[in-house]
N, C-alpha and C positions, 0 to 999 in steps of 0.2 A: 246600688243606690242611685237616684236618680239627679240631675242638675240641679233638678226643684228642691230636693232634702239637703241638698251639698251646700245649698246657696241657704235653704233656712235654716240650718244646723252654725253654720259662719256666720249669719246675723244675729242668731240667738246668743253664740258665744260672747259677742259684741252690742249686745242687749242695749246696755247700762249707758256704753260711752256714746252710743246712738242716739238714745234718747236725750240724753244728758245735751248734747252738741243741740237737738235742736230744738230743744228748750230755750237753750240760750238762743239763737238764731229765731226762731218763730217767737218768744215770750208766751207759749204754752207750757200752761202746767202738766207736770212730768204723768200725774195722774191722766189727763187727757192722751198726750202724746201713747200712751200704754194702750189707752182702749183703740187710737189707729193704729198701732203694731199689732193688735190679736186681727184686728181683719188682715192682715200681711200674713199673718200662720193662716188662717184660715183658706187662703186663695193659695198656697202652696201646700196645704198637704192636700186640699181637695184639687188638685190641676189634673192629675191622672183621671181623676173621675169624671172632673168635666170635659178633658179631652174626647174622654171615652162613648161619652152620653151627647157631646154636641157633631160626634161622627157618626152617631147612629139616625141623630136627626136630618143629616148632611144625605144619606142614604134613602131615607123616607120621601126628602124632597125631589132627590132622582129618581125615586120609584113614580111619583105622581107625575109627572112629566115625561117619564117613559111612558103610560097610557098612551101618549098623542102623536110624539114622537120621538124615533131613538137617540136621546142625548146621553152625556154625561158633561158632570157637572165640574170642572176643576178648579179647587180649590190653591190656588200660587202664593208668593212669596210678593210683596208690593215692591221689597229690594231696596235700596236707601230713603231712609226713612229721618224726616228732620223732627224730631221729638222736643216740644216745650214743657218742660216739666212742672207744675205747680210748686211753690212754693207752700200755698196755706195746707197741701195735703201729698207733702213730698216723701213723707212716709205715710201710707202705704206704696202709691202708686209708682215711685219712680224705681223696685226692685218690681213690681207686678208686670208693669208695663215692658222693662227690659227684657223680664224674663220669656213672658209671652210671646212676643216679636221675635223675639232671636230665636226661638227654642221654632219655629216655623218655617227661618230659613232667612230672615231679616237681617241688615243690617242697619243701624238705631246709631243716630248723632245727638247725643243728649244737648239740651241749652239748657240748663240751670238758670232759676231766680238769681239775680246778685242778694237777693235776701236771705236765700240760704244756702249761700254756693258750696259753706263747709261741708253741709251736710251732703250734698251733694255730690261734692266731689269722695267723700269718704264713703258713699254705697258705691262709686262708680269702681272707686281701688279694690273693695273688696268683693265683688259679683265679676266685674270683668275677665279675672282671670280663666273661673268657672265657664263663662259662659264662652270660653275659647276667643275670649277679645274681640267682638263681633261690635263693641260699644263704641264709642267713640266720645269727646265732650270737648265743646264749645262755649270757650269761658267769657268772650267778646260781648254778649248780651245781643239782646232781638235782634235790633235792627241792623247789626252786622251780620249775624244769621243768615238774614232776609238776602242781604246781597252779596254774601260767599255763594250761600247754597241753592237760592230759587231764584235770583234771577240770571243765574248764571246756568240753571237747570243741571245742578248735581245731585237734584236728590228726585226720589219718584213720588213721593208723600209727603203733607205736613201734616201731624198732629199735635196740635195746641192746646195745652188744658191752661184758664188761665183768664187773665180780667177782661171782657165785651169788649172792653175801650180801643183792645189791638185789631178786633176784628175787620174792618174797613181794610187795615194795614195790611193784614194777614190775606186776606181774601183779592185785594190790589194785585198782592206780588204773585198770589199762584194761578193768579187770572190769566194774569198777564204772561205768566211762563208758563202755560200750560200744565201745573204740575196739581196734581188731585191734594184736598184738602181735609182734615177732620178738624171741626172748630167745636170746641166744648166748654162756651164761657161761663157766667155767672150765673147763681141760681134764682137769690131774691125771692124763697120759698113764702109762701101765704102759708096763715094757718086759719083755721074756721074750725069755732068751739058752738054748740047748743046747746039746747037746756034739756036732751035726752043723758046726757052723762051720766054715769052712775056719781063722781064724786068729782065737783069742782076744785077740792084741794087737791085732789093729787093728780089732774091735769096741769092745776097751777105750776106744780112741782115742778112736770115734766116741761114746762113751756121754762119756768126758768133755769133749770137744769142746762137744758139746750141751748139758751140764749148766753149762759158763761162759757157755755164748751168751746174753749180754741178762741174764748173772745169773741165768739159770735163770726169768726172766719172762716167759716166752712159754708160753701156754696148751699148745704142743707139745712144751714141755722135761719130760723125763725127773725121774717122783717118785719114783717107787719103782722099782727091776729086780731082776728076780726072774734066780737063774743054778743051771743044773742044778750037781749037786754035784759031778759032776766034775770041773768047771772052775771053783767058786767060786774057791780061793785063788790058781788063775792068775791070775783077772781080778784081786783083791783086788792080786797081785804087781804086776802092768801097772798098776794103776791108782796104786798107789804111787808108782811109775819115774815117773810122769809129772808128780807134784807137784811143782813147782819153788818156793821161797818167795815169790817175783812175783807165782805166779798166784792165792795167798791174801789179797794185798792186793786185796779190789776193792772200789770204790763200793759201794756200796746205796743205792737210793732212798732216801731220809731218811723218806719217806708210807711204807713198812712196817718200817719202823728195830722198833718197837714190837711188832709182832706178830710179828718174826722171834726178837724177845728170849725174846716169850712161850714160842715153839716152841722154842727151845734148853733152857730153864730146865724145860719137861715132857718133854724129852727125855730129858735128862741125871736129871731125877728118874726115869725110868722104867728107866735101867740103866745101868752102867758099862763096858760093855763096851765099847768105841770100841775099832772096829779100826782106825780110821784117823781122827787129828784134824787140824786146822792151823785156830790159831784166833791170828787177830791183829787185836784191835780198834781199833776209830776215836777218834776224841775223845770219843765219846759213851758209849764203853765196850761197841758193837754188835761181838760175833764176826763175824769175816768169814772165809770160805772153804769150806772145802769138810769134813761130817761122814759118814762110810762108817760105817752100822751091819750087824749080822746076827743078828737076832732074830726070828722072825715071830711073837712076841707085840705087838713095835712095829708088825709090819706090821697087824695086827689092829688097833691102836688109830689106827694112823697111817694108814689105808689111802685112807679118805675126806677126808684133811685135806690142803688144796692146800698144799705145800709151797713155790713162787713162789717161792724162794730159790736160792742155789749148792748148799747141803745136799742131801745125795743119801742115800737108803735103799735101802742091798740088804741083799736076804735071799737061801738056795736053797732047791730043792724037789728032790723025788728024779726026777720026770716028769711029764708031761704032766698026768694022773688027780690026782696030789696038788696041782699048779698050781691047776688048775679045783675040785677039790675049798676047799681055801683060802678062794679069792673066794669060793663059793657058800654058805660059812658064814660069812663077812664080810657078802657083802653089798656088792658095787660101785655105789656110788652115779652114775657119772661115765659120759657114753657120747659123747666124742669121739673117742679115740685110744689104739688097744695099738699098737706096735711092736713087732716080732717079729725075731729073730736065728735063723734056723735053716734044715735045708733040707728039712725035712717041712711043707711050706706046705699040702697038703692035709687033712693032722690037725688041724695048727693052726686053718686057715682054717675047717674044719665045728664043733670046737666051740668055738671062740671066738665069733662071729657066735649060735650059740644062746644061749649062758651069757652073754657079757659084754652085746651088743647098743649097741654102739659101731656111730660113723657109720663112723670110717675106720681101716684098720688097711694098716700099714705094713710089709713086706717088705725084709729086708735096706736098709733104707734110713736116713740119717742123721733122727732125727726130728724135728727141726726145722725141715726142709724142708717146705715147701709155697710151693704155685702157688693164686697167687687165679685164676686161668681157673679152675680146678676148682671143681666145687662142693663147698661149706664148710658145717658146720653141728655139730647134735651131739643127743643126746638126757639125759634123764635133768636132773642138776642142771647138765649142758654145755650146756643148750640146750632150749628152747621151740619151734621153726621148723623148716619144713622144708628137709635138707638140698640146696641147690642152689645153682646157681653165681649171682653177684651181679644178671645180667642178668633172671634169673627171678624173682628176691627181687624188683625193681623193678618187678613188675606182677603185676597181680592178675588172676586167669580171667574173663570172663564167657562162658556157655555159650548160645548161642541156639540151638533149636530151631524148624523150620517144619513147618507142615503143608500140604495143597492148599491151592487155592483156594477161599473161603467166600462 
């Protein structure tokens, strides 16, 4: 049996109290937290396979490069590795991430959120031993991190998953000590709906499906949607039917209580127009649910600002030309993720890719979804690295050249 089964077999055992722990820690519902644990099966029973199918392409790319000249290509170990681990998506990634790295010859100093350090530290007790202790964990938080490990140059790599806002900081200290970076921050996904859709309800569906999931904390949830004019006040209809008074009570993390306040309070100064509110706060007096605006002055000012909340912005546009036009006088800072609703994918697909320059973009698909076998990554203020699947992230090129004999 392999690491990979040892380790998901011991987390499966511990299903319940996993989820359970970061439940309470993240204020995700247990239903949610379940659908990121089957991507965690998922990336463990297929790892053999993807080992096996990203070696054959490892192979492919030395054969072409043999043509010209005789190399090979080796594939190494980065070696101490300062690993920031996500909090909004600390299951799946933070047993995916250990297990890959180490399982290549790495050794991985975990830093944990203080937001969910239980949970944290409770995959760390139970993978560690499996994976012959190769772990490590740093419970000091970043910015002691920063100055044990990089600028004191004890580690070879930083990989950050994790909010924009550190990146200056991040990029400062490995600059400055030489030490190679992966930064993979916020997503602030777009979505673009038209009027080629088979059925406006049950995009509606999927848009607010997405927008409860995880409270809207996953770098893949929906900030802004943009909806041909068409179809804006359908969606607006459907999206209404759907509001139940249940689904406006939720949690918030109590670590952005604060900055969701802020974003309400410059919302609501910026216009009165709420097509759609449901606002029922906590004890601390934090709006909770769900705010449908349609201005694209807001979208202008709100464009680049990570949302991370249930609050959702739509605006329309008349087509495609004035869509792209829009951003290009905005200014997209963000280049993870557009999601598309439509079935002119090849319009879409040629000038989005110029204009936006996004890693991933999403076709008729719920967007929330992803597959860590895929490679993940982002550019812009998403992202510093390059985008590629985790296995690849885990080692670094070296390229040998020969010549005759001398």
């Amino acid at each position: 049996m392999s690491d990979a089964e040892v380790i998901l077999n011991k987390l499966k055992s511990l299903k319940d109290e996993l989820i359970s722990l970061y439940a309470e820690e993240s204020h995700y519902k247990v239903e949610d937290i379940e659908i990121l644990w089957k991507d965690l099966e998922i990336f463990l029973d297929n790892f053999d396979e993807l080992l096996n199918n990203t070696k054959n392409l490892w192979k492919i790319e030395e054969k072409i490069y043999n043509k010209w000249q005789r190399v090979e290509i080796l594939r190494v170990p980065w070696g101490r590795i300062l690993y920031f681990a996500p909090s909004n998506a600390i299951i799946p990634l933070l047993p995916i991430v250990s297990y890959t790295f180490t399982y290549v010859g790495n050794e991985l100093i975990l830093v944990p959120s203080r937001k969910t350090i239980k949970t944290a530290m409770r995959i760390y007790d139970i993978i560690n031993p499996i994976l012959g202790y190769k772990l490590k964990i740093f419970t000091q938080g970043g910015k002691a991190a920063l100055e044990e490990y990089v600028k004191s140059r004890k580690v070879d790599l930083v990989y950050f998953q994790g909010s924009s806002k550190n990146r200056l900081d991040i990029y400062t200290a490995c600059l400055s000590s030489n030490i190679e970076v992966f930064f993979e921050g916020e997503g602030n996904t777009l979505v673009v709906i038209d009027d080629t859709i088979n059925s406006v309800e049950e995009v509606t569906r999927i848009i607010f499906e997405s927008k409860l999931f995880c409270n809207g904390q996953l770098c893949t949830s929906p900030n802004i949607v943009f909806i041909q004019d068409s179809i804006f006040d359908l969606f607006i209809d459907n999206y209404k039917k759907m509001i139940q008074p249940g689904y406006c009570v939720r949690l918030i993390n109590p670590y952005i209580e604060k900055e969701l306040k802020k974003l309400l309070i410059d919302l609501r100064s910026k216009t009165k127009n709420w097509i759609l509110s449901c606002e029922i706060e906590n004890s601390k007096g934090i709006p909770l649910g769900f705010f449908v605006l349609h201005t694209q002055q807001l979208v202008k000012e709100f464009l680049n600002r990570e949302i991370f909340s249930p609050i959702l912005l739509v605006t329309s546009y008349k087509d495609y030309t004035d869509f792209l036009k829009l951003i290009q006088e905005i200014g997209y800072d963000y280049g993870l993720q557009v999601s598309i609703f439509s079935k002119r994918k090849e319009i879409w697909q040629n000038k989005l890719t110029n204009v936006l320059k996004v890693f991933r973009i999403t076709w008729n698909l719920m967007p929330i979804y992803q597959n860590s076998l895929l490679p993940w990554g982002g550019y812009k203020r998403s992202g510093y690295s390059f985008p590629e699947n985790f296995l690849n992230k885990a080692l670094r090129k070296v390229l040998i050249e020969t010549g005759g004999e001398k």
